[in-house]
TIRO-657163 format. One line per 8 residues: for each residue y, x, z of N, C-alpha, C. Coordinates in steps of 0.02 Angstrom, whole numbers. Last residue first. Layout:
% residues N
Y:X:Z:Y:X:Z:Y:X:Z | ...;
//
This chain:
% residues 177
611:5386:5021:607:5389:4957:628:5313:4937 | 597:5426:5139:659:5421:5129:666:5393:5054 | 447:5456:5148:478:5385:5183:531:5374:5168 | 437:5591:5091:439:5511:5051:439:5445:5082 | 456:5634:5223:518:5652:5165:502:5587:5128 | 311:5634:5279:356:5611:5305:421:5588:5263 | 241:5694:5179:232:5616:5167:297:5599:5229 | 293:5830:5175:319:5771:5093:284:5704:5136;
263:5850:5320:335:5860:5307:343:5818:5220 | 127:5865:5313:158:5786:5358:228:5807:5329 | 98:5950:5217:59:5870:5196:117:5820:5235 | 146:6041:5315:156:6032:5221:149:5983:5198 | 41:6060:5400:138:6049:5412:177:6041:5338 | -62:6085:5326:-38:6026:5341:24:5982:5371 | -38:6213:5299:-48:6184:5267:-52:6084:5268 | -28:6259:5444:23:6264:5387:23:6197:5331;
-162:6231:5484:-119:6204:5514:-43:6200:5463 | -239:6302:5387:-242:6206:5361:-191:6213:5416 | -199:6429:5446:-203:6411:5353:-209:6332:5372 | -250:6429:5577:-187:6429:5539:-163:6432:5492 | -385:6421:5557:-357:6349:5568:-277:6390:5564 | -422:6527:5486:-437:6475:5445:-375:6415:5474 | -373:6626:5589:-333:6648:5528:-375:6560:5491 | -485:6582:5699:-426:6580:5681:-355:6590:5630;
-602:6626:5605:-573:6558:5612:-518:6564:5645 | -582:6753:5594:-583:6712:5539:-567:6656:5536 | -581:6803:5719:-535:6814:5685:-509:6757:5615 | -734:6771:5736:-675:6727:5798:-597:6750:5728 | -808:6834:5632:-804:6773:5652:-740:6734:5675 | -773:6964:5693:-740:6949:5603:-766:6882:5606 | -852:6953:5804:-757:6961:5784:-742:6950:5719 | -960:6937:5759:-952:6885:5799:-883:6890:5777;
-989:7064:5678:-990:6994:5634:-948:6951:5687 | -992:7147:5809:-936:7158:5729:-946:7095:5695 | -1103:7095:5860:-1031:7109:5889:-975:7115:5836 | -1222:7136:5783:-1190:7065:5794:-1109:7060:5818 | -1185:7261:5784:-1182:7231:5723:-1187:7171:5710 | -1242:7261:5919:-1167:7314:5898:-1158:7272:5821 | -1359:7231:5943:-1309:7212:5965:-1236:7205:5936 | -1440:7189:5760:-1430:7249:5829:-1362:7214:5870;
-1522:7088:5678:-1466:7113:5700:-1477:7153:5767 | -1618:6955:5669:-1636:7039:5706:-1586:7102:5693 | -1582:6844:5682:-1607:6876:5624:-1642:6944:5617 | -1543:6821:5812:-1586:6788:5791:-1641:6810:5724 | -1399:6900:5796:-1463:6938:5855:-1526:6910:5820 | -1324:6814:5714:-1366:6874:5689:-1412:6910:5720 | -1324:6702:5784:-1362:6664:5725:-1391:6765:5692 | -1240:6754:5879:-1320:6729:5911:-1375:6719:5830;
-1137:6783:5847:-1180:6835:5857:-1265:6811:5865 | -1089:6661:5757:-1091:6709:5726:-1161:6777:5765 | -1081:6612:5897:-1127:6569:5867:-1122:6630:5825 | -984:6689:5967:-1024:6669:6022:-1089:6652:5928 | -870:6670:5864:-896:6728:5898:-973:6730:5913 | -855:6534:5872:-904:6577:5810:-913:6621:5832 | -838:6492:6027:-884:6491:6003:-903:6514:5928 | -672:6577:5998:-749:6608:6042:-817:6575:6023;
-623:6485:5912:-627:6559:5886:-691:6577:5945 | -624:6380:5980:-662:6355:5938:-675:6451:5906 | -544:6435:6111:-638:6405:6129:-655:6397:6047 | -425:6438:6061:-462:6501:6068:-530:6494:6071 | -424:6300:6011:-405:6347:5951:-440:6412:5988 | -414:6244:6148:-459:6218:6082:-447:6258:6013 | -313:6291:6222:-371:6299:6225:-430:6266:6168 | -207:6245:6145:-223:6317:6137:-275:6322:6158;
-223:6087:6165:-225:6138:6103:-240:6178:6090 | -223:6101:6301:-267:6071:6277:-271:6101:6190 | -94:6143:6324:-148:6153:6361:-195:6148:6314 | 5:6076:6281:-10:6121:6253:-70:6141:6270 | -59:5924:6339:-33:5934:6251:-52:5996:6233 | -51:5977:6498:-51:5936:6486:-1:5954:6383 | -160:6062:6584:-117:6093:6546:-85:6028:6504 | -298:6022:6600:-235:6041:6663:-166:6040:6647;
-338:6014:6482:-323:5978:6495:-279:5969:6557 | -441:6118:6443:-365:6140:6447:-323:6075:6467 | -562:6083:6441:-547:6135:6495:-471:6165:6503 | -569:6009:6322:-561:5973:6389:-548:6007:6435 | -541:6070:6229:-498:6011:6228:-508:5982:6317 | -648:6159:6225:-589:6170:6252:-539:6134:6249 | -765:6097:6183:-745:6110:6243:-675:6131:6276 | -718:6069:6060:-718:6027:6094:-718:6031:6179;
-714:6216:6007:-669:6179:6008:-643:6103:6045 | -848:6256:6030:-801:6287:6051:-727:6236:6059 | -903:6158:5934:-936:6154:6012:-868:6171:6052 | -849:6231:5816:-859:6157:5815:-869:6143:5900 | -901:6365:5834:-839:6337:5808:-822:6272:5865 | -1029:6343:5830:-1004:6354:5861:-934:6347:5876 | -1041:6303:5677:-1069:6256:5713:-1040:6271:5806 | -996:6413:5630:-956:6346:5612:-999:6308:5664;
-1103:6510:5648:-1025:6506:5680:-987:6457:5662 | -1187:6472:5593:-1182:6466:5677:-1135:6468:5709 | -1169:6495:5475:-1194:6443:5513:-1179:6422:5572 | -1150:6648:5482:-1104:6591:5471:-1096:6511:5493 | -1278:6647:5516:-1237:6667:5550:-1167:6658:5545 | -1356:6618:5388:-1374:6594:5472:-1302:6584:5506 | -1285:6700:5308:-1287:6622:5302:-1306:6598:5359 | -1250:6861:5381:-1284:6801:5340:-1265:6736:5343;
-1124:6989:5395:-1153:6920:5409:-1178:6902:5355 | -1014:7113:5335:-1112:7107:5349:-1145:7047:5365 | -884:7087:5356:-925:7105:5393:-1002:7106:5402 | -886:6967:5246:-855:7034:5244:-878:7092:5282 | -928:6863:5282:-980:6891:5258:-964:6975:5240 | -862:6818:5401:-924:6840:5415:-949:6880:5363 | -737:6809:5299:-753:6839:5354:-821:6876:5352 | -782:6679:5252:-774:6772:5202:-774:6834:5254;
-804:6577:5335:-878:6609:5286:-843:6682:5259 | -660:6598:5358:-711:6584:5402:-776:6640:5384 | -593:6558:5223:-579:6600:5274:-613:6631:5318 | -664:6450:5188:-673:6498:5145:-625:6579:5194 | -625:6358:5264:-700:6363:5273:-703:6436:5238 | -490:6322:5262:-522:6346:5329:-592:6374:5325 | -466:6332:5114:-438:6385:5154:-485:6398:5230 | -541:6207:5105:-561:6256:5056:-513:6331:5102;
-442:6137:5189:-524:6122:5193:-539:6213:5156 | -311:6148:5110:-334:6145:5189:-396:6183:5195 | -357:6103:4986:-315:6150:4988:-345:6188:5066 | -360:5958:5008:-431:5989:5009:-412:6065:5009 | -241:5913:5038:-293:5913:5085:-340:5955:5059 | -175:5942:4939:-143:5997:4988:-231:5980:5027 | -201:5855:4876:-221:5917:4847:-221:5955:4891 | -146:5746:4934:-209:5737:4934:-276:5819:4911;
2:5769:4922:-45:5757:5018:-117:5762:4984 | -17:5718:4790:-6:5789:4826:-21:5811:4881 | -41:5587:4780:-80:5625:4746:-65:5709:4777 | 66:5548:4857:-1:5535:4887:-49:5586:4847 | 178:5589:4770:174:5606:4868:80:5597:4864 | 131:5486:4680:143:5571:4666:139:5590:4721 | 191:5387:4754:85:5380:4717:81:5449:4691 | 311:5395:4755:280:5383:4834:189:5388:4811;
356:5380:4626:368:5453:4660:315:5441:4721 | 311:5261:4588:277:5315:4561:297:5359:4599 | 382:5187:4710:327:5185:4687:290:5238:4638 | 548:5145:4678:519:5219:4692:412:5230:4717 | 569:5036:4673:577:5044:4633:561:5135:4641 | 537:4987:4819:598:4959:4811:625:5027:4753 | 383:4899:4870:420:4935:4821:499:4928:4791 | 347:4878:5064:368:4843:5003:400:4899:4946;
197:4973:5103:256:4935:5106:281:4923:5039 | 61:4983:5068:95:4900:5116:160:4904:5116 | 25:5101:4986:17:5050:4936:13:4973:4994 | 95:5195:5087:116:5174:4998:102:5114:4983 | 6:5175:5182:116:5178:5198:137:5146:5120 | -92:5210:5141:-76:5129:5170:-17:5140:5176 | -89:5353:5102:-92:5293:5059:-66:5234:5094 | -59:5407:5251:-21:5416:5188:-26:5346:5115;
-158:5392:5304:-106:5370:5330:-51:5355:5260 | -231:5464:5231:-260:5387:5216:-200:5357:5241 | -174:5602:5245:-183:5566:5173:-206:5490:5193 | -202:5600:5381:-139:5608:5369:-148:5577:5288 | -330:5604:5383:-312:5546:5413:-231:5554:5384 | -362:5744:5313:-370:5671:5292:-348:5607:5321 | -302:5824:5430:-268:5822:5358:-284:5751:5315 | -410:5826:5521:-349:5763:5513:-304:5764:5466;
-526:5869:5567:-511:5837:5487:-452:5794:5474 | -502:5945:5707:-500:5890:5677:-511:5902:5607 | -465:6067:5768:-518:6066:5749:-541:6013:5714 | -350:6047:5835:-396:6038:5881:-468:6058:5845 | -251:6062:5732:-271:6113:5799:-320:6121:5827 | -249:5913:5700:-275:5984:5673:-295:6032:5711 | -158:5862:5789:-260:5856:5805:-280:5908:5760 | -48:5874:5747:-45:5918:5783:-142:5908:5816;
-61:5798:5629:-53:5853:5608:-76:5882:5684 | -62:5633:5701:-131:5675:5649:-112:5757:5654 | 51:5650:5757:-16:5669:5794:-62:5671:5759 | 104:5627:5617:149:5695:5671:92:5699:5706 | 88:5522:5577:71:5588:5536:90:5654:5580 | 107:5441:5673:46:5441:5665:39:5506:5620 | 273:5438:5676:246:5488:5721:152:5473:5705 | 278:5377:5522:311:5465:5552:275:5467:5613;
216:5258:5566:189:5312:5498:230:5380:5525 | 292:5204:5651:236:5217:5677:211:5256:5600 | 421:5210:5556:432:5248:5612:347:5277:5641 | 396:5112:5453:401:5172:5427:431:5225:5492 | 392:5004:5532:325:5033:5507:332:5114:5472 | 519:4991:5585:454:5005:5632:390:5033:5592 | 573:4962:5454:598:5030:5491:543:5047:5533 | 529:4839:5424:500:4905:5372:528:4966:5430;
578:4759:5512:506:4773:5513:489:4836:5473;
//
């Protein structure tokens, strides 16, 4: 029984990580995954090392978070963007990404991924320009925010994607523990 449980924990941390992609918060599902592995299965005298794993999956998580957002927002703001427009571009983001979970779906796993990483970079684009036209931005100077948008978030979600190939590779390893 412990082998099955410590098998559905390896591949649940393996499709948490790869929902990242998608735009998920799944770094955290990978940490909660993470605790219940610790604190149901049985202790066979390695317990503090496996509550250290957890405390680390847990740094790495916000690690993640703080990289994707702070990537994103520096962007925009690097390029002249406002708070609107940042705004908009996380919120676009966000749209972008869902849509493209489904318009890549022809495409069966990868499909669906890559299209949800370029759709989530086009909608900040898309939301970045709209939130600066709105402000009264000029075309051309929405256009430069939108890209230092789309750029941003992509350079964000491949910071937590790493970063969470990090989280699933020690909580995977402390299954051996």
């Amino acid at each position: 029984m412990t082998f099955i449980l410590a098998l559905l924990f390896v591949l649940a941390v393996m499709l948490f990580w790869l929902i990242t992609l998608l735009g998920f918060p799944s770094n955290w599902l990978i940490v909660l995954a993470t605790v219940l592995y610790v604190w149901l299965m049985p202790d066979h005298g390695s317990s503090t090392t496996r509550w250290w794993a957890v405390g680390i999956v847990t740094c790495l998580a916000f690690l993640g978070e703080i990289a994707e957002l702070s990537t994103s927002s520096a962007s925009v703001k690097k390029a002249g963007g406002s708070r609107r427009g940042a705004f908009f571009s996380l919120l676009g983001s966000i749209i972008g990404s869902i849509g493209g979970l489904f318009i890549g779906i022809p495409i069966p796993i990868i499909g669906s991924v890559l299209a949800a990483v370029l759709f989530a970079g086009l909608g900040a684009l898309i939301g970045a320009m709209l939130g600066e036209t709105t402000k009264g931005q000029t075309f051309q100077d929405s256009w430069k925010i939108g890209r230092a948008a789309f750029k941003g978030r992509l350079f964000g979600t491949a910071a937590k994607a790493i970063i969470g190939a990090m989280m699933a590779g020690l909580a995977i390893a402390m299954t051996f523990t």
